[in-house]
C-alpha positions as CSV (number, residue, x, y, z in Angstrom):
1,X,-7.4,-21.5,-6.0
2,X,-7.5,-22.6,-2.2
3,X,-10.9,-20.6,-1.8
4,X,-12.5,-22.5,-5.2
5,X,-10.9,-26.0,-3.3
6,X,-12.9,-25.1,-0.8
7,X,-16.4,-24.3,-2.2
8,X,-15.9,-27.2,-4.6
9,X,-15.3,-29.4,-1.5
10,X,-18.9,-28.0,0.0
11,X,-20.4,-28.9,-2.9
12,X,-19.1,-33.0,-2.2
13,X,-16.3,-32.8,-4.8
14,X,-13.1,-34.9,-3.6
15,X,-10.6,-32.3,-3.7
16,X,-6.3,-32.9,-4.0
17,X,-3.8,-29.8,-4.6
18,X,-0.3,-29.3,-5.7
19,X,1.5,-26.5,-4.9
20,X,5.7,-25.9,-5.1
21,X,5.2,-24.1,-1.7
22,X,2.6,-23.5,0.1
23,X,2.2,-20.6,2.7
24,X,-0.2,-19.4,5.2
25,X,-2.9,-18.2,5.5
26,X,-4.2,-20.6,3.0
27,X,-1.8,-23.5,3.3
28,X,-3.5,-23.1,7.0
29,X,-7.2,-22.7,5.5
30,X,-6.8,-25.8,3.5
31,X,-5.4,-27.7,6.1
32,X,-8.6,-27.0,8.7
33,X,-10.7,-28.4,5.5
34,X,-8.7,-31.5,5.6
35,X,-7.6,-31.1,1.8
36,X,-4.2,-32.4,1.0
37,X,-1.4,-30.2,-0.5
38,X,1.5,-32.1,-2.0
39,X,4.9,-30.7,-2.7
40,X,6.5,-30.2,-5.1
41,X,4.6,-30.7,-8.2
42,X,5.4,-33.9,-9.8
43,X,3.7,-35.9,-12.5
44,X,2.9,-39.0,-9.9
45,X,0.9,-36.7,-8.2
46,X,-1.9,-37.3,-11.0
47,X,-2.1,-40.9,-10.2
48,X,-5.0,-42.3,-10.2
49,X,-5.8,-40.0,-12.9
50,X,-8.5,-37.2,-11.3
51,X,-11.7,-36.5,-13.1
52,X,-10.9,-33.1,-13.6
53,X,-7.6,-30.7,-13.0
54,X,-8.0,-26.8,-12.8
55,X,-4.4,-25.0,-13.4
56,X,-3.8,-22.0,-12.0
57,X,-2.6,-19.1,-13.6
58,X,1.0,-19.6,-12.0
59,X,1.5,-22.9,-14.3
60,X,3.2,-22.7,-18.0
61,X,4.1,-25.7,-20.2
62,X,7.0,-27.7,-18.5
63,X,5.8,-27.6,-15.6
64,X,5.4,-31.8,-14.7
65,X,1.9,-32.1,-14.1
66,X,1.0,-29.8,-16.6
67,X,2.8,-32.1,-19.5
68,X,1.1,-35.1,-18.1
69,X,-2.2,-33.4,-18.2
70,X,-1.6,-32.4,-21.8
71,X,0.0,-36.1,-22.7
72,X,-2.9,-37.7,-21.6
73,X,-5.7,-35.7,-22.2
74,X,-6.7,-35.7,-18.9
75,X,-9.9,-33.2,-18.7
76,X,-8.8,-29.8,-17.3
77,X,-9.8,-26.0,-16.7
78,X,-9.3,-23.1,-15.1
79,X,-10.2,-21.4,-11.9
80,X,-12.1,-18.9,-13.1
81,X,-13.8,-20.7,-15.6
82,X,-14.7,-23.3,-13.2
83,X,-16.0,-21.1,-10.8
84,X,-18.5,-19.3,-13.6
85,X,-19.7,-22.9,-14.2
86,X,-20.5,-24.3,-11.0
87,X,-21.5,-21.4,-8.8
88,X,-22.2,-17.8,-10.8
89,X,-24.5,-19.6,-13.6
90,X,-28.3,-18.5,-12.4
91,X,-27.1,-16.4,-9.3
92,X,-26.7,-12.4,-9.0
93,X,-23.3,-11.9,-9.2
94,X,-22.0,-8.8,-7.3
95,X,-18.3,-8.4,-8.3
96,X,-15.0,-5.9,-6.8
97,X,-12.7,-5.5,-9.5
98,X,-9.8,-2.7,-9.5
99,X,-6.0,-2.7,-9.3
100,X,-6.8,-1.5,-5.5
101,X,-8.5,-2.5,-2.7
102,X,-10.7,-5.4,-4.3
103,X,-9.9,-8.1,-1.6
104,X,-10.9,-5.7,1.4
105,X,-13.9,-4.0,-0.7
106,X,-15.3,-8.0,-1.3
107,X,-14.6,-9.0,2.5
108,X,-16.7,-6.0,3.5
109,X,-19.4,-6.4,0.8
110,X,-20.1,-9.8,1.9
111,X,-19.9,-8.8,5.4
112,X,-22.6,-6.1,5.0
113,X,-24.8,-8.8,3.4
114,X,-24.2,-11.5,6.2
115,X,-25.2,-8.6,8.7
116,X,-28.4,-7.7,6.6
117,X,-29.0,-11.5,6.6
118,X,-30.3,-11.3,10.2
119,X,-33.1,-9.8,9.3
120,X,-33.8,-10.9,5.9
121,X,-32.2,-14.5,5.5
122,X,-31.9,-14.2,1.8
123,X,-29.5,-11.9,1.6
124,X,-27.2,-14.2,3.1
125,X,-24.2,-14.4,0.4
126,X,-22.4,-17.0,-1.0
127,X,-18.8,-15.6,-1.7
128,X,-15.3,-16.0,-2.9
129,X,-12.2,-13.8,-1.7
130,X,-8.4,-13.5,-2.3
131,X,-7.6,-13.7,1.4
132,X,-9.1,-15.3,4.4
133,X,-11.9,-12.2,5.6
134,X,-11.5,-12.1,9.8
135,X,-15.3,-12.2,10.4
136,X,-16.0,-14.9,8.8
137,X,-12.6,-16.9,9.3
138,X,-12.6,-18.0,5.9
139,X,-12.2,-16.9,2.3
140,X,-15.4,-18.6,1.0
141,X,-18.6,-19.5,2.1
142,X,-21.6,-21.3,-0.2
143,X,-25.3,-20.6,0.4
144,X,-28.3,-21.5,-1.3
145,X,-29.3,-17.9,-1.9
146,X,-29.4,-16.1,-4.6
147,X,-26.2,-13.5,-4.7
148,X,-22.8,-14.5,-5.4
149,X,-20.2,-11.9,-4.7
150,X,-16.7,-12.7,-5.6
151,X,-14.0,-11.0,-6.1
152,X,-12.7,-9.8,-10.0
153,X,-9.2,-10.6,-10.1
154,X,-7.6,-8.6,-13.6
155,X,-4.4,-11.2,-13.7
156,X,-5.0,-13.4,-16.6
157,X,-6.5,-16.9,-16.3
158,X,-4.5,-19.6,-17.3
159,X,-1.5,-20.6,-20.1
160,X,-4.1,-21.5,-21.7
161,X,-6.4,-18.7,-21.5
162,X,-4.4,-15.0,-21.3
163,X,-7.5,-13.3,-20.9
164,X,-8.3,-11.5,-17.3
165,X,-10.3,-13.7,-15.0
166,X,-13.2,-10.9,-14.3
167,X,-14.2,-11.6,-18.2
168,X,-16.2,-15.3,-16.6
169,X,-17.7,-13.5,-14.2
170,X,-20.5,-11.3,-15.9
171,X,-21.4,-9.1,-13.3
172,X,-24.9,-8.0,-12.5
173,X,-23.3,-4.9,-10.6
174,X,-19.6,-3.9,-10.4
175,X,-17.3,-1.5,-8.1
176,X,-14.3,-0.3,-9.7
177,X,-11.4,0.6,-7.2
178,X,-9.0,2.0,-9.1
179,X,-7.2,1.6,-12.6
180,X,-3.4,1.8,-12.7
181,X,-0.6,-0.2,-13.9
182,X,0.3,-3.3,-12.9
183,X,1.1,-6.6,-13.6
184,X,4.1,-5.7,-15.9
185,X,4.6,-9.5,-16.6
186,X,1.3,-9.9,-18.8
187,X,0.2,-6.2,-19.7
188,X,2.7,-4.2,-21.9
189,X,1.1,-0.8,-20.9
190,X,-1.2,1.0,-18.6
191,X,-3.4,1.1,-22.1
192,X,-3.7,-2.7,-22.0
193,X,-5.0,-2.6,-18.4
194,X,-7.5,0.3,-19.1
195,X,-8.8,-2.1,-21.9
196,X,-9.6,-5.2,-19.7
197,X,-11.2,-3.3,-17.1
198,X,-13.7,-1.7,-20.7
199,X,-14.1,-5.0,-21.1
200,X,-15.3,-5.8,-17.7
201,X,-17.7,-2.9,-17.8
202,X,-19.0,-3.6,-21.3
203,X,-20.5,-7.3,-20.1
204,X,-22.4,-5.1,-17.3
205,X,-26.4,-5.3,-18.6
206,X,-28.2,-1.9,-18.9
207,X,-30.6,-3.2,-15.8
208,X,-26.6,-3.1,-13.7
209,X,-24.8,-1.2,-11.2
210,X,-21.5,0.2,-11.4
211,X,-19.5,2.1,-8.3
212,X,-16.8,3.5,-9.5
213,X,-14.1,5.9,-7.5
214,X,-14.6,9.4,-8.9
215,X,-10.7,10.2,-7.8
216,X,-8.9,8.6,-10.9
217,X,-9.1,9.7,-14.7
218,X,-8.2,6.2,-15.7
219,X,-11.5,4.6,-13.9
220,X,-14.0,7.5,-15.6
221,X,-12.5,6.6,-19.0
222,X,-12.9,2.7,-18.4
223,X,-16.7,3.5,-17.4
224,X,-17.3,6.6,-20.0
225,X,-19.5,3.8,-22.2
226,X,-21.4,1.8,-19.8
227,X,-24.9,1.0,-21.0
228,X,-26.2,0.6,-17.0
229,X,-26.6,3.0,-14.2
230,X,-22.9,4.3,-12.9
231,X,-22.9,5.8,-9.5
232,X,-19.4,7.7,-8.6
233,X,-18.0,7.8,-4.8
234,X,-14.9,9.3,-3.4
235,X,-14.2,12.9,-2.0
236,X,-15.0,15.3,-4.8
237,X,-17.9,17.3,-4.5
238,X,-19.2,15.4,-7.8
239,X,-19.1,12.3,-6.0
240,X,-22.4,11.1,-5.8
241,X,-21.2,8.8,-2.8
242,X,-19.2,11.6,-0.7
243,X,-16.8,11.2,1.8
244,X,-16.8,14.2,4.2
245,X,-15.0,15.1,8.2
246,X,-13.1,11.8,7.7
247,X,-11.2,11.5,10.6
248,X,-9.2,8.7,13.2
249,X,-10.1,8.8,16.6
250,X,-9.4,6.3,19.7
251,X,-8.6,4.0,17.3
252,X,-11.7,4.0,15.5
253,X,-12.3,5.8,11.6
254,X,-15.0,7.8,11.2
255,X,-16.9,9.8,8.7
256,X,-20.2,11.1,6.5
257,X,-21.2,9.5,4.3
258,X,-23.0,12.0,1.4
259,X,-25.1,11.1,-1.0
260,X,-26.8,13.5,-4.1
261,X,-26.1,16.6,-1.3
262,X,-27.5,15.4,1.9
263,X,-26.0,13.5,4.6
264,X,-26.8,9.9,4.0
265,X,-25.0,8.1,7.2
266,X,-23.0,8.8,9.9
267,X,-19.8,5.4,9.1
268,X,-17.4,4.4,11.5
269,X,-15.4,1.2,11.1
270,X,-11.8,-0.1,13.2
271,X,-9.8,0.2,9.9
272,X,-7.5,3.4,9.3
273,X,-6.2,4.9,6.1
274,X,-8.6,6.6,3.7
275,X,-8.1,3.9,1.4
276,X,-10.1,1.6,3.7
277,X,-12.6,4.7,3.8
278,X,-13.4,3.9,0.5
279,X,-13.1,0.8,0.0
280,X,-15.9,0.7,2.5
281,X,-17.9,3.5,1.0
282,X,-17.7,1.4,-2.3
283,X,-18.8,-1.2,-0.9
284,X,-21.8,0.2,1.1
285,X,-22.7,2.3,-1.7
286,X,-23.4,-0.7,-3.3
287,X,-25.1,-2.7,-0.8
288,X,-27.7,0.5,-0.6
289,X,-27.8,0.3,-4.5
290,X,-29.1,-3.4,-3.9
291,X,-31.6,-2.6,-1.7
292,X,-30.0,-3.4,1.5
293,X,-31.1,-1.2,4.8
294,X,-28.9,1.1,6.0
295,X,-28.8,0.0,9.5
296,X,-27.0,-3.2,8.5
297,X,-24.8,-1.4,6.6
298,X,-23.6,0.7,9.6
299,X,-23.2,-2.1,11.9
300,X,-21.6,-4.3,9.3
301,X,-18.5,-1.6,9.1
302,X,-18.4,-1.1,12.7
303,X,-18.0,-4.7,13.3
304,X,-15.9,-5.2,10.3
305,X,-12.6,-7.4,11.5
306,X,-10.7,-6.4,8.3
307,X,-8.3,-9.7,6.0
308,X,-5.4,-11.4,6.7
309,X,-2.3,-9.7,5.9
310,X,-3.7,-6.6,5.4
311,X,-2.5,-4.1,8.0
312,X,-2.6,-6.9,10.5
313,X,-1.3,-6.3,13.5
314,X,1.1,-9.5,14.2
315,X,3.1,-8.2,17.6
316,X,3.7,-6.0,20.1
317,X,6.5,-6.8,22.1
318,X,8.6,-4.7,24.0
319,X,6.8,-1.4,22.6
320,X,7.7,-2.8,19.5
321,X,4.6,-2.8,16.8
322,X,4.8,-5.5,14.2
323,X,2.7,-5.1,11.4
324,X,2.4,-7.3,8.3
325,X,1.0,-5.8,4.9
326,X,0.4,-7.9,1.3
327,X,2.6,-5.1,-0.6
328,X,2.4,-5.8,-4.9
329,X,1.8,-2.3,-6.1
330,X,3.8,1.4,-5.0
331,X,0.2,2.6,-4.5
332,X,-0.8,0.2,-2.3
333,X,2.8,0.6,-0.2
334,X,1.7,4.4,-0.4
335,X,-1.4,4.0,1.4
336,X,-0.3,1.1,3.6
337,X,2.5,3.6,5.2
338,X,0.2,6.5,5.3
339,X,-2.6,4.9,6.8
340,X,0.0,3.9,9.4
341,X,1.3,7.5,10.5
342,X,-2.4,8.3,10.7
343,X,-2.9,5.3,13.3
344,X,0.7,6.1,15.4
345,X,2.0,9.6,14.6
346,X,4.4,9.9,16.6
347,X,6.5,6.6,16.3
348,X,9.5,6.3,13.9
349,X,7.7,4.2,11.0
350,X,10.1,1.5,9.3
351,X,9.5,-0.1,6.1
352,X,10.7,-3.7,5.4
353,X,10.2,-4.4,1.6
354,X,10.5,-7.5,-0.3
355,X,10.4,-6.5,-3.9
356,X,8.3,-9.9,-5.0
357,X,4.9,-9.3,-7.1
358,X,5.7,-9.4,-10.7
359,X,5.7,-5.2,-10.6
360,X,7.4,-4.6,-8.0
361,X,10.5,-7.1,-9.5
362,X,10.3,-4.5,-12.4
363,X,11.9,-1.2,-12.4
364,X,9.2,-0.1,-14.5
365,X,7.5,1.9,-11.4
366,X,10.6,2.6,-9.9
367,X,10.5,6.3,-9.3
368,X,6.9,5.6,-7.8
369,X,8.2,3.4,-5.4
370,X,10.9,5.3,-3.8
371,X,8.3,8.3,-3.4
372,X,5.9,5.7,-1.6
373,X,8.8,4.6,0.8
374,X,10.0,8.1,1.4
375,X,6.8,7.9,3.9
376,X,8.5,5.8,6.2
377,X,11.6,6.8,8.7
378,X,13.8,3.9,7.9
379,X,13.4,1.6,5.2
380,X,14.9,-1.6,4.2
381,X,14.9,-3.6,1.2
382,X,15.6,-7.3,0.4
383,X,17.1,-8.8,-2.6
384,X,14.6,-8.8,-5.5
385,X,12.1,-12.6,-5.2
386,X,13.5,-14.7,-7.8
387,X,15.9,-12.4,-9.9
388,X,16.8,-14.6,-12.4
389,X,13.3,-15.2,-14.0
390,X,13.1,-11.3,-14.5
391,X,15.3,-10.2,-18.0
392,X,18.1,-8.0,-16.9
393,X,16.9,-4.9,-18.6
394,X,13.8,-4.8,-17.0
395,X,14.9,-6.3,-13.2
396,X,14.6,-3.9,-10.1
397,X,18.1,-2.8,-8.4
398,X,16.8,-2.1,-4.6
399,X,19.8,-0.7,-4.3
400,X,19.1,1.6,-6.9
401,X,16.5,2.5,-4.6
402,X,18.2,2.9,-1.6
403,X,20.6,5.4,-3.3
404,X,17.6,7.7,-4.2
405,X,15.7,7.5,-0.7
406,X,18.8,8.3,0.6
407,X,19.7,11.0,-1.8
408,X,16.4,12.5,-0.6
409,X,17.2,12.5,3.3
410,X,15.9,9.3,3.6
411,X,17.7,6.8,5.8
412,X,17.8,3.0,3.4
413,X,19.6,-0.3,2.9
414,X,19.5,-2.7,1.4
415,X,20.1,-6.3,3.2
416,X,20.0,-10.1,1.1
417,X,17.1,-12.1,3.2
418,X,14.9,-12.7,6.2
419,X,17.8,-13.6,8.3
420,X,20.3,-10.9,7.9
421,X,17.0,-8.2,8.5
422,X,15.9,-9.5,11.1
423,X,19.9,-9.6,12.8
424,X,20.6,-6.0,11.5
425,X,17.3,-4.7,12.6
426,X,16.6,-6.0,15.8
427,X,18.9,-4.7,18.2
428,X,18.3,-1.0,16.6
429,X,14.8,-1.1,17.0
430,X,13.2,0.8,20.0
431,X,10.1,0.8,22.5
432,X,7.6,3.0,20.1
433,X,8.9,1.9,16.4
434,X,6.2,0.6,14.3
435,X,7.9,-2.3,11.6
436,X,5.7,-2.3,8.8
437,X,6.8,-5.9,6.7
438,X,5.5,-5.4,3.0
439,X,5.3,-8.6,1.2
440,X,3.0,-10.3,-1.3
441,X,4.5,-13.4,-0.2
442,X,6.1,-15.7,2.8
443,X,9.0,-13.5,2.7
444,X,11.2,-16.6,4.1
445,X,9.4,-16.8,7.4
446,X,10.2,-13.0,8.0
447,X,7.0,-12.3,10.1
448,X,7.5,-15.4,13.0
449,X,11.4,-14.6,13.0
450,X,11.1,-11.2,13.3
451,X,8.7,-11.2,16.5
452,X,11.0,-14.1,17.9
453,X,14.1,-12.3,17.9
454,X,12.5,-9.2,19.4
455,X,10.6,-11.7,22.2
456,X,14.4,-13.0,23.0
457,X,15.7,-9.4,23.5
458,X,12.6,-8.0,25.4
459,X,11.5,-11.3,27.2
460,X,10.4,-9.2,30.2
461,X,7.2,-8.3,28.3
462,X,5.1,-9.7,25.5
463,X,2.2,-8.9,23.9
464,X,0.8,-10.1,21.3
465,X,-2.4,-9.0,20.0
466,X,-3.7,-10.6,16.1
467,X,-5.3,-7.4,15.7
468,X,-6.1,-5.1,12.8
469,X,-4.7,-1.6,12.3
């Protein structure tokens, strides 16, 4: 929603949000652009009456400005809808979708395309991301050119319109990350999510591209019936995008890229984790499937900067590592945490959780998270985000899941907020621990409070770095 405010505002639309509580790094974003946020939501908010109102898919009846909207008749849509309608209509659009990944994979597909654009000005991208992409400082950017790559978000749309955002976006080629479930608030099974992502593939035309990851069952059943050309990459020897000697070294991921056989390209990039290895073999993959040149490609990942609150790097203060990660899915924790003893094997890894995204509030993947927190050394869980608005038979105990980590050797606990981590955690951590904070959201301010606490107790030396893992 802040990246659409944005591009709308390019465009020379007068732009006004509402939000209950906004948090960076877009609260931050859409205070550089000089657009207004007002807290909370109240109906005087729509006076004078706008021309239009786009609801986000966090907004159900009741909610204030919704009811005024609806009283009224005050013309509204939705993000996604929006966004097919005033930038995808006429343009090549070049779409990441996948319960994985996407908002890296789009951050370096744009990025590979604003490097190509050096040399060939029309590749230059217009583009719209779920988090703010570090090279360009932004989550957006409008061009007059021709491609349009945003990323497919499978959520669904509005109250109004319970069907996946990705459906308005009618890709003219696709990558597909990975298919798994989630979002246990809006789809019943993983059956439901394997049919949106069909449906994504089936509005692919036969003259398309699909990338799809050759590592999951569930992805080569959503693309079995594509009508367009369907290119697989991963690390199988089918692949025809193959990852080969992958492998971390002075900081820097490297490894061969293989395509139909043959060494295609030597990669390297400042990301770890094999995850990002893909995500940014996806994402080249598909560049070269566009007809960009492979020298861009390279020196787009090598210069790639990575996206807020992924694996960022927020302090390092008395040998103390901070590291903030946007956590929603056990997977995604999984490969966070292994990514992380890749990058500092030796140090004892702790994992702060907040159990917020609609999944993770569930106890439906339960048994899949305590084997993706068994990774770390020390693990501590807050209290589940807003309890109350998940049914009792279907909420997450965390300390149901501090009994099994520590029934499995595992060293957990379980503490109510922000404020009584940080105090419990501080004075035991020590010069080499890495604190990886895994949060979908502001997790009460955890990631300034943590680093303060620790600058008070080691004051004879900070440094901080903003860099990427």
């Amino acid at each position: 929603m802040a990246s659409l405010a944005g591009l709308l505002q390019l465009k020379g639309h007068r732009i006004t949000g509402f939000d209950k509580a906004a948090y960076p790094p877009m609260s931050d974003l859409l205070r550089s652009l000089g657009i207004p946020i007002m807290e909370p939501y109240a109906e005087a908010n729509l006076s004078p009456a706008p021309n239009l109102v786009v609801i986000g898919n966090a907004l159900s009846r009741g909610n204030p400005e919704v009811e005024r909207v609806l009283d009224e008749r005050i013309p509204f849509t939705s993000m996604a809808a929006l966004l097919r309608e005033e930038f995808l209509a006429g343009r090549e659009s070049l779409v990441v979708a996948g319960t994985h990944g996407k908002t890296t994979t789009t951050s370096m597909l744009a990025w590979i395309y604003q490097t190509a654009a050096r040399q060939e000005p029309e590749r230059e991208p217009s583009f719209l991301i779920g988090g703010v992409a570090e090279n360009f400082g932004s989550s957006f950017q409008l061009r007059p050119t021709r491609s349009f790559i945003v990323e497919g978000d499978e959520y669904d749309t509005a109250f109004f319109d319970k069907g996946p955002k990705f459906l308005h976006y009618f890709p003219d080629a696709l990558i597909l990350t990975h298919v798994e479930f989630d979002h246990a608030d809006i789809y019943a099974d993983l059956e439901a999510v394997k049919i949106a992502f069909k449906r994504l593939v089936n509005l692919v035309p036969r003259r398309g591209l699909i990338l799809a990851y050759d590592g999951s069952e569930n992805v080569s059943e959503c693309v079995a019936h594509a009508l367009c050309r369907v290119e697989r990459y991963g690390l199988s020897e089918g692949a025809e995008w193959r990852i080969r000697n992958l492998r971390h070294e002075s900081g820097v991921t490297k490894w061969e890229l293989w395509r139909g056989g043959s060494v295609w390209a030597d990669l390297e990039m400042r990301l770890a984790g094999e995850h990002n290895a893909l995500n940014a073999t996806a994402a080249a993959a598909l560049a070269a499937g566009c007809g960009v040149g492979k020298m861009a490609i390279q020196e787009a990942l090598a210069s790639f900067r990575s996206v807020k609150r992924r694996l960022e790097m927020r302090a390092e203060i008395g040998g103390v590592t901070v590291i903030e990660d946007f956590a929603h899915h056990p997977t995604a924790i999984r490969e966070t945490l292994r990514a992380l003893r890749g990058v500092y094997p030796q140090a004892r890894l702790w994992a702060v959780l907040e159990p917020r995204s609609n999944t993770l509030r569930r106890k439906v993947l339960e048994a899949d998270l305590v084997a993706s927190l068994r990774l770390a050394d020390r693990v501590v869980l807050a209290g589940v985000y807003q309890q109350e608005r998940i049914p009792a038979t279907e909420r997450l105990h965390p300390e149901d899941v501090a009994r099994a980590l520590t029934a499995q050797g595992a060293e957990a606990e379980v503490l109510s907020d922000a404020d009584a981590i940080v105090r419990a955690i501080t004075p035991r951590l020590a010069p080499g621990d890495v604190v990886a904070i895994l949060s979908n959201g502001g997790f009460d301010g955890i990631y300034e409070k943590l680093p303060a606490r620790l600058r008070e107790r080691f004051a004879h030396v900070v440094s901080e770095t903003g860099q990427h893992v």
